[in-house]
KOLDRENVO-157082 format. One record per residue (C-alpha): x, y, z; residue number from 1. Coordinates in nm, 4 decimals, decimal comma. Example, Ala and Ser with C-alpha at 12.3 -4.5 7.8 and 13.67 -1.06 7.14 Angstrom:
2
          x          y          z   num
     1,2300    -0,4500     0,7800     1
     1,3670    -0,1060     0,7140     2
//
This chain:
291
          x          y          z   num
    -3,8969     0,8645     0,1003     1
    -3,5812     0,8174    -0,0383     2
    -3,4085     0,4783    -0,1603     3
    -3,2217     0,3064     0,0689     4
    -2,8437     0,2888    -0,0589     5
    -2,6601    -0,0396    -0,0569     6
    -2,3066    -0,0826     0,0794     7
    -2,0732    -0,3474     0,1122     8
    -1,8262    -0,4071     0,4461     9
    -1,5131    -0,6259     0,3025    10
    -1,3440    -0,7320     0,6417    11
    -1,0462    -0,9070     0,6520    12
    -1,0768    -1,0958     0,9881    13
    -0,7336    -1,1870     1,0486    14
    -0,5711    -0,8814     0,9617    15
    -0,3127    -0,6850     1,2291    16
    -0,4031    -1,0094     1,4574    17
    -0,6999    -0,7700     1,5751    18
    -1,0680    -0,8828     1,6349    19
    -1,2857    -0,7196     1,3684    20
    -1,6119    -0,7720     1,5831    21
    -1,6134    -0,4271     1,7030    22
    -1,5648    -0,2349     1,3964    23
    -1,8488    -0,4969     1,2451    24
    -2,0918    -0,3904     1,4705    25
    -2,0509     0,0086     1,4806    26
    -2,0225    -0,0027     1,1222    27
    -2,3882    -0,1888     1,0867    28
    -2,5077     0,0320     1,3606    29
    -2,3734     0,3299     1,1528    30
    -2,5150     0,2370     0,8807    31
    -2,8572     0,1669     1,0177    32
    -2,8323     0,5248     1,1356    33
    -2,7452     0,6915     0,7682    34
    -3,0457     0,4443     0,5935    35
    -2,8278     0,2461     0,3887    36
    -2,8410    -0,1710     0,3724    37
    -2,4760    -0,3354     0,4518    38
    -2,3982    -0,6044     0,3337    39
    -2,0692    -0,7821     0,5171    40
    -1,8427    -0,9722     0,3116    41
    -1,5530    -1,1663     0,5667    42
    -1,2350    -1,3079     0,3332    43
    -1,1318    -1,6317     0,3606    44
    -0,8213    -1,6579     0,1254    45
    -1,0311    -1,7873    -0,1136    46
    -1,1979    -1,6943    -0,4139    47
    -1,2103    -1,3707    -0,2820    48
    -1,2665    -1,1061    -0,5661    49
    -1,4941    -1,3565    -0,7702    50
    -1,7064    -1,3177    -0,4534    51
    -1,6777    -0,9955    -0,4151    52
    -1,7414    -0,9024    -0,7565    53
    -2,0886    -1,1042    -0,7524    54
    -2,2110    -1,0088    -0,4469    55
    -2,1226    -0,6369    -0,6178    56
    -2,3446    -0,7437    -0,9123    57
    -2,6527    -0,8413    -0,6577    58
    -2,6440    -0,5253    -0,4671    59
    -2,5368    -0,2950    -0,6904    60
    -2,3872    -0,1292    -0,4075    61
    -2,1702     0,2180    -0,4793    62
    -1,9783     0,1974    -0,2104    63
    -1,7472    -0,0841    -0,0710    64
    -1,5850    -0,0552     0,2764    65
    -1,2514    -0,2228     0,3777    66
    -1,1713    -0,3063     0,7398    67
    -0,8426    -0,4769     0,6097    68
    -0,4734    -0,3324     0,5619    69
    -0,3080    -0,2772     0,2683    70
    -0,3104    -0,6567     0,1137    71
    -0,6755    -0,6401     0,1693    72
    -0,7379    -0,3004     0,0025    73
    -0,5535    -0,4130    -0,2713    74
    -0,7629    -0,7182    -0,3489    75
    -1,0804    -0,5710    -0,3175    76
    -0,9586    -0,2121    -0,5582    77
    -0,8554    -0,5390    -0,8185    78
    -1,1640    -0,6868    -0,7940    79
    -1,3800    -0,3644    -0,8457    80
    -1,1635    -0,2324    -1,1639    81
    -1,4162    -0,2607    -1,3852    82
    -1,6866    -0,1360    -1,1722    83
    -1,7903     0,2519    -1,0838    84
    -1,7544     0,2297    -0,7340    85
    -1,5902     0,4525    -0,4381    86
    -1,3646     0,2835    -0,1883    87
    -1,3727     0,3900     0,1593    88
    -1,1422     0,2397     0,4303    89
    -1,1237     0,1362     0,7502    90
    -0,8015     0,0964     0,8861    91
    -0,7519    -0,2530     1,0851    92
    -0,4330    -0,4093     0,9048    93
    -0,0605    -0,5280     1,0565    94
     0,0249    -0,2601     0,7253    95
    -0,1606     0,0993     0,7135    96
     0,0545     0,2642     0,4590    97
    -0,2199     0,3645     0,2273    98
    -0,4282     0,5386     0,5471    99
    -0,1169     0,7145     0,6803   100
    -0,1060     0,8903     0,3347   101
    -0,4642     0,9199     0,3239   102
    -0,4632     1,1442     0,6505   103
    -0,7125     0,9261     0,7790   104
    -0,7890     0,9677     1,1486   105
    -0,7464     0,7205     1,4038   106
    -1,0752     0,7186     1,5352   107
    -1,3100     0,4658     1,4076   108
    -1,6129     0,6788     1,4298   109
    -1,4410     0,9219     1,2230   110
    -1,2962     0,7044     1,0100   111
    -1,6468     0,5562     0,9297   112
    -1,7945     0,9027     0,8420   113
    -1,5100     0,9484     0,5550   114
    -1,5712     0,6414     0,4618   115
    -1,9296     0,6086     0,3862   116
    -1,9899     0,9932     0,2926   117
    -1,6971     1,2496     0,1941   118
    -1,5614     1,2890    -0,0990   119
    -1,3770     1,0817    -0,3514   120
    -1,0334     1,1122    -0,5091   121
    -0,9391     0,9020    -0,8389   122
    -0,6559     0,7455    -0,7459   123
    -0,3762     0,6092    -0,9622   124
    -0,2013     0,2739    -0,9176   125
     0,1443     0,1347    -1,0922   126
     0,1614    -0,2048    -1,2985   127
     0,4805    -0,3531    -1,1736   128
     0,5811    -0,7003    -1,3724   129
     0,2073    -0,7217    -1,4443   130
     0,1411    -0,6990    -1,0572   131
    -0,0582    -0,3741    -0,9139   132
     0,0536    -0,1377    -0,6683   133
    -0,1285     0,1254    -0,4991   134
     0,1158     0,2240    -0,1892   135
     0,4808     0,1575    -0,2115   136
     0,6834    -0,1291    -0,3706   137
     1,0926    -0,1774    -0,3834   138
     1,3506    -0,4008    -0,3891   139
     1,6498    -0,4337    -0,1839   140
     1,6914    -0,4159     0,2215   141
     1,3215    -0,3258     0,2944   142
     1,2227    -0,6201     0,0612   143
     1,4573    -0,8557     0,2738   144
     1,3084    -0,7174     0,6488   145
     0,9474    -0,7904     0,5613   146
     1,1174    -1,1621     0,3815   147
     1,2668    -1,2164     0,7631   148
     0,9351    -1,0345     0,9262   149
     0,7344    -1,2652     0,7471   150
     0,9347    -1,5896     0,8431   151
     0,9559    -1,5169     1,1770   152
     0,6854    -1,6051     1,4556   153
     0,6933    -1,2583     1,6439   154
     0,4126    -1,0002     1,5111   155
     0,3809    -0,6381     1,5791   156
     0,6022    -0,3659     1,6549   157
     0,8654    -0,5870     1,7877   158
     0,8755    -0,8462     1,5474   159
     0,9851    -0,5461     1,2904   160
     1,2024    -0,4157     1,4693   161
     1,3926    -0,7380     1,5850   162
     1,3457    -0,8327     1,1988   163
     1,5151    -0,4496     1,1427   164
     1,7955    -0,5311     1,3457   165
     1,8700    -0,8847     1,1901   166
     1,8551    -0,7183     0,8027   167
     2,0994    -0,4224     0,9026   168
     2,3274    -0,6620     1,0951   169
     2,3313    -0,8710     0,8145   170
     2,3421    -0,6707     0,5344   171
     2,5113    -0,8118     0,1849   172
     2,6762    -0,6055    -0,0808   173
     2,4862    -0,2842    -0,2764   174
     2,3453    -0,4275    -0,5955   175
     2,4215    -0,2688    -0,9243   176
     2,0908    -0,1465    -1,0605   177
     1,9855    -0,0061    -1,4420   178
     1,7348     0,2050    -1,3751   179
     1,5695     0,3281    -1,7648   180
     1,3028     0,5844    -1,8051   181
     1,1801     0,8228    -2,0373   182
     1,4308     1,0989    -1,8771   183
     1,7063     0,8633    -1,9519   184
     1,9089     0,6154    -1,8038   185
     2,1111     0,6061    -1,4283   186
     2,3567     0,2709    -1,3075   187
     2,4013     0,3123    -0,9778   188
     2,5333     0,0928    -0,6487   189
     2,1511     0,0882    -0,4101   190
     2,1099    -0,0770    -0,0957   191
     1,7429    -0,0093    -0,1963   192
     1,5145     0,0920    -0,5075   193
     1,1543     0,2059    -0,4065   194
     0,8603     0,2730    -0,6802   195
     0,6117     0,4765    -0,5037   196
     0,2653     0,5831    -0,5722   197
     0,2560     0,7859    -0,2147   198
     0,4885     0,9442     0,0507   199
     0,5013     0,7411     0,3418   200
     0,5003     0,3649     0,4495   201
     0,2834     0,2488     0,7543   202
     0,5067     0,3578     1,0185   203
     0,4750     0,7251     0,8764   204
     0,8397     0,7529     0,7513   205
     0,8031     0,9703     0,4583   206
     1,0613     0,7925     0,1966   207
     0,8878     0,9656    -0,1072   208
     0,8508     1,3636     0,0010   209
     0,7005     1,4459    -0,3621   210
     0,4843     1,1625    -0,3721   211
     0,1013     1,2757    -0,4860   212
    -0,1404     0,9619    -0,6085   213
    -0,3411     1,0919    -0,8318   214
    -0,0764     1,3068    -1,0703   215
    -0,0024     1,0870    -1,3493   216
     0,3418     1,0464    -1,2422   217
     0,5126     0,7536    -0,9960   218
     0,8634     0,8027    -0,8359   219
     1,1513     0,6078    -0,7935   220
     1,3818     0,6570    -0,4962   221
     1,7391     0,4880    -0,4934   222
     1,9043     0,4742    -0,1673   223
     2,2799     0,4523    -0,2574   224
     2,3905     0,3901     0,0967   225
     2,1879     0,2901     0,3753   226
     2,4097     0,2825     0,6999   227
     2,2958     0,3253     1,0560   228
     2,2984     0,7095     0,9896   229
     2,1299     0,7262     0,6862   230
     1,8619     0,4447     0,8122   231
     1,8176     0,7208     1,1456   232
     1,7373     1,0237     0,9551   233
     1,4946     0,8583     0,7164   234
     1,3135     0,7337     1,0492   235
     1,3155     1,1528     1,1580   236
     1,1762     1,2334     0,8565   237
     1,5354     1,3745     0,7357   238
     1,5548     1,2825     0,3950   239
     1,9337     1,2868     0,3205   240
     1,8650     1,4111    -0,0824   241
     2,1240     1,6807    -0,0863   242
     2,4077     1,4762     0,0080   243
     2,3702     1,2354    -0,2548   244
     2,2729     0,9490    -0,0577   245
     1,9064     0,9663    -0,2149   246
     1,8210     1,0498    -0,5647   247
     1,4639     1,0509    -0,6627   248
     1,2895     1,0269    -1,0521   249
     0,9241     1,1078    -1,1667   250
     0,8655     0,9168    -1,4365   251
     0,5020     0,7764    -1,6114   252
     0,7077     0,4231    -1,7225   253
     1,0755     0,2519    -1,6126   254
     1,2728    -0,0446    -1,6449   255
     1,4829    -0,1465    -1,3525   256
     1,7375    -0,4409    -1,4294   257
     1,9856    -0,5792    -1,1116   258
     2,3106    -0,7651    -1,1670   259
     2,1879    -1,0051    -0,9514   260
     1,8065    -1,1309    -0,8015   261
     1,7284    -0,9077    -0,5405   262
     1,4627    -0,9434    -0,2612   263
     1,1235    -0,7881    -0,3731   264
     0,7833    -0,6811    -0,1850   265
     0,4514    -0,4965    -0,3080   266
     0,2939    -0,2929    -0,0391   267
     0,4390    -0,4872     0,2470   268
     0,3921    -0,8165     0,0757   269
     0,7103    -0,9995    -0,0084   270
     0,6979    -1,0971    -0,3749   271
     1,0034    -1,3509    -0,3985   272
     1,3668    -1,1817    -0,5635   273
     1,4005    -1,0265    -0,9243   274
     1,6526    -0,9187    -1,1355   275
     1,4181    -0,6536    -1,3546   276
     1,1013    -0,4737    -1,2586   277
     0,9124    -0,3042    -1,5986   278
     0,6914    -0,0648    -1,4017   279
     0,4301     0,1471    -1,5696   280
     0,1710     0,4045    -1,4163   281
    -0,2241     0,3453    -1,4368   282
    -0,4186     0,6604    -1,4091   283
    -0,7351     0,6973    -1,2186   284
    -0,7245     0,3497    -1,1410   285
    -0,9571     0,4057    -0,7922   286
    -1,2157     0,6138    -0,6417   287
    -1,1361     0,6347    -0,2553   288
    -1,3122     0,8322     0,0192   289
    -1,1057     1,1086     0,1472   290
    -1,1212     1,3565     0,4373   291
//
Protein backbone atom coordinates (compact mmCIF):
# COMPACT_ATOMS: atom_id res chain seq x y z
CA UNK A 1 0.00 0.00 0.00
CA UNK A 2 1.31 3.18 -0.50
CA UNK A 3 1.73 6.17 2.13
CA UNK A 4 -0.86 8.39 2.40
CA UNK A 5 0.44 12.02 1.37
CA UNK A 6 -0.33 14.98 3.57
CA UNK A 7 -1.66 18.30 2.25
CA UNK A 8 -2.55 21.44 3.62
CA UNK A 9 -5.87 23.71 2.41
CA UNK A 10 -4.92 27.54 3.47
CA UNK A 11 -8.43 29.26 2.96
CA UNK A 12 -8.87 32.67 3.33
CA UNK A 13 -12.59 32.88 4.35
CA UNK A 14 -13.31 36.34 3.68
CA UNK A 15 -11.69 36.72 0.53
CA UNK A 16 -13.74 38.15 -2.85
CA UNK A 17 -16.76 38.41 -0.14
CA UNK A 18 -17.40 34.67 -1.38
CA UNK A 19 -18.35 31.68 0.92
CA UNK A 20 -15.43 29.23 0.94
CA UNK A 21 -17.73 26.28 2.19
CA UNK A 22 -18.06 24.85 -1.16
CA UNK A 23 -14.61 24.78 -2.35
CA UNK A 24 -13.85 23.28 1.45
CA UNK A 25 -15.84 20.48 0.93
CA UNK A 26 -14.97 19.30 -2.81
CA UNK A 27 -11.51 19.86 -1.99
CA UNK A 28 -11.71 17.24 1.18
CA UNK A 29 -13.87 15.10 -0.95
CA UNK A 30 -11.10 15.33 -3.65
CA UNK A 31 -8.72 14.58 -1.63
CA UNK A 32 -10.31 11.61 0.01
CA UNK A 33 -10.58 10.37 -3.54
CA UNK A 34 -6.59 10.79 -4.52
CA UNK A 35 -5.57 9.10 -0.73
CA UNK A 36 -4.01 12.02 0.65
CA UNK A 37 -4.86 13.52 4.46
CA UNK A 38 -5.93 17.45 4.30
CA UNK A 39 -5.41 19.29 6.67
CA UNK A 40 -7.53 22.87 6.54
CA UNK A 41 -5.93 25.83 7.82
CA UNK A 42 -8.80 29.07 7.82
CA UNK A 43 -6.79 32.71 8.38
CA UNK A 44 -7.81 34.88 10.80
CA UNK A 45 -5.51 38.01 10.36
CA UNK A 46 -3.56 36.75 12.88
CA UNK A 47 -0.46 35.07 13.41
CA UNK A 48 -0.97 33.61 10.27
CA UNK A 49 2.41 32.27 8.79
CA UNK A 50 3.73 31.29 12.38
CA UNK A 51 0.69 28.96 12.14
CA UNK A 52 1.11 27.96 9.07
CA UNK A 53 4.62 27.25 9.28
CA UNK A 54 4.01 24.84 12.42
CA UNK A 55 1.24 23.13 11.35
CA UNK A 56 3.82 22.62 8.08
CA UNK A 57 6.36 21.20 10.59
CA UNK A 58 3.57 18.57 12.07
CA UNK A 59 2.49 17.29 8.78
CA UNK A 60 5.24 17.55 6.83
CA UNK A 61 2.93 18.08 4.11
CA UNK A 62 4.52 18.79 0.34
CA UNK A 63 1.91 20.44 -0.85
CA UNK A 64 -0.06 23.56 0.42
CA UNK A 65 -3.31 24.69 -1.27
CA UNK A 66 -4.61 28.33 -1.32
CA UNK A 67 -8.31 29.14 -1.73
CA UNK A 68 -7.37 32.91 -1.20
CA UNK A 69 -6.46 35.78 -3.82
CA UNK A 70 -3.43 37.30 -4.28
CA UNK A 71 -2.85 38.85 -0.53
CA UNK A 72 -3.44 35.39 0.62
CA UNK A 73 -1.03 33.62 -1.77
CA UNK A 74 1.41 35.95 -0.86
CA UNK A 75 1.37 35.25 2.86
CA UNK A 76 1.34 31.74 2.72
CA UNK A 77 4.57 31.65 -0.40
CA UNK A 78 6.33 34.04 2.71
CA UNK A 79 5.66 31.76 5.18
CA UNK A 80 6.88 28.56 3.28
CA UNK A 81 10.34 30.27 1.99
CA UNK A 82 12.36 28.21 3.75
CA UNK A 83 10.52 25.09 3.20
CA UNK A 84 10.57 22.58 -0.05
CA UNK A 85 7.13 22.75 -0.80
CA UNK A 86 4.84 23.19 -4.12
CA UNK A 87 2.07 25.74 -4.08
CA UNK A 88 -1.05 25.01 -5.80
CA UNK A 89 -3.98 27.51 -5.99
CA UNK A 90 -7.33 27.86 -5.88
CA UNK A 91 -8.66 30.88 -7.10
CA UNK A 92 -11.42 32.54 -4.65
CA UNK A 93 -9.96 36.21 -4.09
CA UNK A 94 -11.62 39.98 -4.84
CA UNK A 95 -7.74 39.97 -6.79
CA UNK A 96 -6.81 36.88 -9.24
CA UNK A 97 -3.89 38.41 -10.96
CA UNK A 98 -1.47 35.66 -10.24
CA UNK A 99 -4.21 32.84 -11.72
CA UNK A 100 -4.99 34.93 -14.81
CA UNK A 101 -1.21 34.60 -15.62
CA UNK A 102 -1.13 31.20 -14.46
CA UNK A 103 -3.76 30.11 -17.21
CA UNK A 104 -5.60 28.57 -14.59
CA UNK A 105 -9.10 27.44 -15.52
CA UNK A 106 -12.16 28.61 -14.08
CA UNK A 107 -13.53 25.50 -13.08
CA UNK A 108 -12.96 24.41 -9.61
CA UNK A 109 -12.74 20.78 -10.37
CA UNK A 110 -10.11 21.57 -12.73
CA UNK A 111 -8.53 23.89 -10.87
CA UNK A 112 -8.20 21.30 -7.99
CA UNK A 113 -6.55 18.66 -10.29
CA UNK A 114 -3.58 21.31 -11.15
CA UNK A 115 -3.43 22.00 -7.96
CA UNK A 116 -2.87 18.88 -6.09
CA UNK A 117 -1.05 16.91 -9.06
CA UNK A 118 0.60 18.68 -12.26
CA UNK A 119 3.57 19.98 -12.47
CA UNK A 120 5.57 22.66 -10.76
CA UNK A 121 7.26 25.81 -12.01
CA UNK A 122 9.98 27.72 -9.74
CA UNK A 123 8.78 30.87 -9.67
CA UNK A 124 10.62 34.12 -9.05
CA UNK A 125 9.43 36.99 -6.86
CA UNK A 126 10.88 40.83 -6.57
CA UNK A 127 12.06 42.45 -3.13
CA UNK A 128 10.58 45.86 -3.35
CA UNK A 129 11.70 48.27 -0.19
CA UNK A 130 12.25 44.97 1.63
CA UNK A 131 8.53 44.00 0.79
CA UNK A 132 7.87 40.81 -1.66
CA UNK A 133 6.08 40.75 -4.77
CA UNK A 134 5.03 37.94 -6.79
CA UNK A 135 2.32 39.58 -9.34
CA UNK A 136 2.48 43.21 -10.13
CA UNK A 137 3.38 46.30 -8.00
CA UNK A 138 3.50 50.26 -9.14
CA UNK A 139 3.08 53.50 -8.15
CA UNK A 140 1.09 56.23 -9.51
CA UNK A 141 -2.79 56.26 -10.77
CA UNK A 142 -3.38 52.45 -10.29
CA UNK A 143 -1.85 52.85 -6.74
CA UNK A 144 -4.42 55.76 -6.05
CA UNK A 145 -7.76 53.59 -7.57
CA UNK A 146 -7.18 50.62 -5.30
CA UNK A 147 -6.29 53.74 -2.24
CA UNK A 148 -10.08 55.06 -3.23
CA UNK A 149 -11.31 51.19 -3.93
CA UNK A 150 -10.19 50.36 -0.67
CA UNK A 151 -11.84 53.39 1.21
CA UNK A 152 -14.90 53.06 -0.29
CA UNK A 153 -17.89 50.72 0.90
CA UNK A 154 -18.88 49.32 -2.65
CA UNK A 155 -17.04 45.84 -3.54
CA UNK A 156 -16.84 44.10 -6.80
CA UNK A 157 -16.86 45.03 -10.27
CA UNK A 158 -18.61 48.21 -9.64
CA UNK A 159 -16.90 49.47 -6.81
CA UNK A 160 -13.66 49.50 -9.32
CA UNK A 161 -15.02 50.87 -11.74
CA UNK A 162 -16.87 53.78 -9.89
CA UNK A 163 -13.37 53.99 -7.96
CA UNK A 164 -11.85 54.11 -11.91
CA UNK A 165 -13.94 56.86 -12.75
CA UNK A 166 -13.27 59.02 -9.53
CA UNK A 167 -9.11 58.52 -10.06
CA UNK A 168 -9.30 59.55 -13.88
CA UNK A 169 -11.69 62.44 -13.09
CA UNK A 170 -9.47 63.48 -10.59
CA UNK A 171 -6.27 63.00 -11.77
CA UNK A 172 -3.17 65.35 -10.37
CA UNK A 173 -0.05 66.26 -12.23
CA UNK A 174 2.57 63.41 -13.90
CA UNK A 175 5.28 62.89 -11.33
CA UNK A 176 8.88 63.21 -12.28
CA UNK A 177 10.40 59.80 -11.76
CA UNK A 178 14.42 58.56 -11.71
CA UNK A 179 14.21 55.39 -12.77
CA UNK A 180 18.24 53.67 -12.31
CA UNK A 181 19.18 50.26 -13.46
CA UNK A 182 21.98 48.37 -14.56
CA UNK A 183 21.15 49.50 -18.37
CA UNK A 184 21.38 52.99 -17.18
CA UNK A 185 19.40 55.71 -16.11
CA UNK A 186 15.79 57.34 -17.69
CA UNK A 187 13.88 60.81 -15.94
CA UNK A 188 10.79 60.82 -17.25
CA UNK A 189 7.10 62.65 -16.58
CA UNK A 190 4.68 58.98 -15.59
CA UNK A 191 1.22 59.02 -14.69
CA UNK A 192 2.26 55.46 -13.62
CA UNK A 193 5.46 53.18 -12.91
CA UNK A 194 4.66 49.36 -12.74
CA UNK A 195 7.40 46.59 -11.56
CA UNK A 196 6.11 43.39 -12.80
CA UNK A 197 6.94 39.84 -12.24
CA UNK A 198 3.96 38.72 -14.83
CA UNK A 199 1.83 40.06 -17.77
CA UNK A 200 -1.48 40.76 -16.69
CA UNK A 201 -3.43 42.12 -13.58
CA UNK A 202 -6.73 40.36 -12.41
CA UNK A 203 -8.97 41.81 -14.86
CA UNK A 204 -6.71 40.20 -17.68
CA UNK A 205 -5.34 43.53 -19.07
CA UNK A 206 -1.98 42.57 -20.18
CA UNK A 207 0.20 45.81 -19.00
CA UNK A 208 3.52 43.76 -19.16
CA UNK A 209 3.42 41.81 -22.81
CA UNK A 210 7.10 40.37 -22.11
CA UNK A 211 6.46 39.48 -18.72
CA UNK A 212 7.73 35.60 -17.96
CA UNK A 213 8.10 34.68 -13.94
CA UNK A 214 10.53 32.49 -13.79
CA UNK A 215 13.43 34.26 -16.19
CA UNK A 216 15.63 35.99 -13.88
CA UNK A 217 14.58 39.23 -15.11
CA UNK A 218 11.53 41.76 -13.74
CA UNK A 219 10.19 44.68 -15.92
CA UNK A 220 9.38 48.05 -15.41
CA UNK A 221 6.68 49.77 -17.44
CA UNK A 222 6.34 53.71 -17.35
CA UNK A 223 3.18 55.05 -18.62
CA UNK A 224 4.10 58.66 -19.69
CA UNK A 225 0.55 59.66 -20.39
CA UNK A 226 -2.45 57.99 -19.35
CA UNK A 227 -5.56 59.83 -20.91
CA UNK A 228 -8.94 58.36 -21.67
CA UNK A 229 -7.37 56.95 -24.94
CA UNK A 230 -4.43 55.55 -23.73
CA UNK A 231 -6.40 54.08 -20.47
CA UNK A 232 -8.98 52.37 -23.52
CA UNK A 233 -6.43 50.60 -25.47
CA UNK A 234 -4.57 49.18 -22.49
CA UNK A 235 -8.15 47.75 -21.44
CA UNK A 236 -8.19 46.08 -25.43
CA UNK A 237 -5.11 44.70 -24.91
CA UNK A 238 -3.51 47.54 -27.29
CA UNK A 239 -0.42 48.32 -25.76
CA UNK A 240 0.42 51.84 -27.11
CA UNK A 241 4.61 51.01 -27.01
CA UNK A 242 5.36 52.36 -30.42
CA UNK A 243 4.03 55.69 -29.93
CA UNK A 244 5.99 56.46 -27.02
CA UNK A 245 3.36 56.53 -24.55
CA UNK A 246 4.83 53.21 -22.90
CA UNK A 247 8.40 52.35 -22.50
CA UNK A 248 9.26 49.13 -20.89
CA UNK A 249 12.94 47.89 -19.09
CA UNK A 250 14.15 44.30 -18.11
CA UNK A 251 16.29 44.69 -15.56
CA UNK A 252 17.55 42.01 -12.48
CA UNK A 253 17.83 45.35 -9.88
CA UNK A 254 16.45 49.31 -10.05
CA UNK A 255 16.10 52.29 -8.11
CA UNK A 256 13.08 54.41 -8.70
CA UNK A 257 13.18 57.95 -6.90
CA UNK A 258 9.83 60.54 -7.38
CA UNK A 259 10.01 64.28 -6.86
CA UNK A 260 7.30 63.93 -4.75
CA UNK A 261 5.45 60.80 -2.48
CA UNK A 262 3.43 59.03 -4.77
CA UNK A 263 0.56 56.53 -4.05
CA UNK A 264 1.93 52.89 -3.85
CA UNK A 265 0.28 49.22 -3.91
CA UNK A 266 1.83 45.54 -3.96
CA UNK A 267 -0.33 43.11 -5.78
CA UNK A 268 -3.54 44.99 -5.28
CA UNK A 269 -2.68 45.95 -1.77
CA UNK A 270 -2.22 49.65 -1.19
CA UNK A 271 1.10 50.17 0.57
CA UNK A 272 0.79 53.98 1.69
CA UNK A 273 2.90 56.78 -0.86
CA UNK A 274 6.78 56.75 -1.53
CA UNK A 275 9.16 58.80 -2.99
CA UNK A 276 11.86 55.78 -3.93
CA UNK A 277 11.28 52.10 -4.51
CA UNK A 278 14.93 49.95 -4.49
CA UNK A 279 13.54 46.85 -6.22
CA UNK A 280 15.61 43.75 -6.69
CA UNK A 281 14.68 40.27 -8.32
CA UNK A 282 14.63 36.87 -6.20
CA UNK A 283 15.07 33.85 -8.31
CA UNK A 284 13.23 30.66 -7.84
CA UNK A 285 11.64 32.05 -4.96
CA UNK A 286 8.33 29.44 -5.36
CA UNK A 287 7.30 26.15 -6.55
CA UNK A 288 3.62 26.53 -7.94
CA UNK A 289 1.39 23.95 -9.65
CA UNK A 290 0.87 24.70 -13.21
CA UNK A 291 -1.35 23.39 -16.03
Amino acid sequence: MSTQKNYILVVNPISGDVDKTEIIETAKNFATKENINLAIFETTGKNDEAKIQKLLEEKKAERIIVAGGDGTIKMVAEAVENHDVILGILPAGSANGLSVDLNLPDNLEENLEIAFHSNYMEMDMIAINGKKSLHLSDIGINAELIKNYENSNIRGKLGYALQAINTLTGLKDPFHAVIETSNGRIETEARMVVVANSQKYGTGVTINPHGVMNDGKFEIVILKNLDLIVFSKILSGNMPIENGDVEIISTDQATITTDSPVSFQIDGEYCDEVSKLEVKILPNQMKVAIP
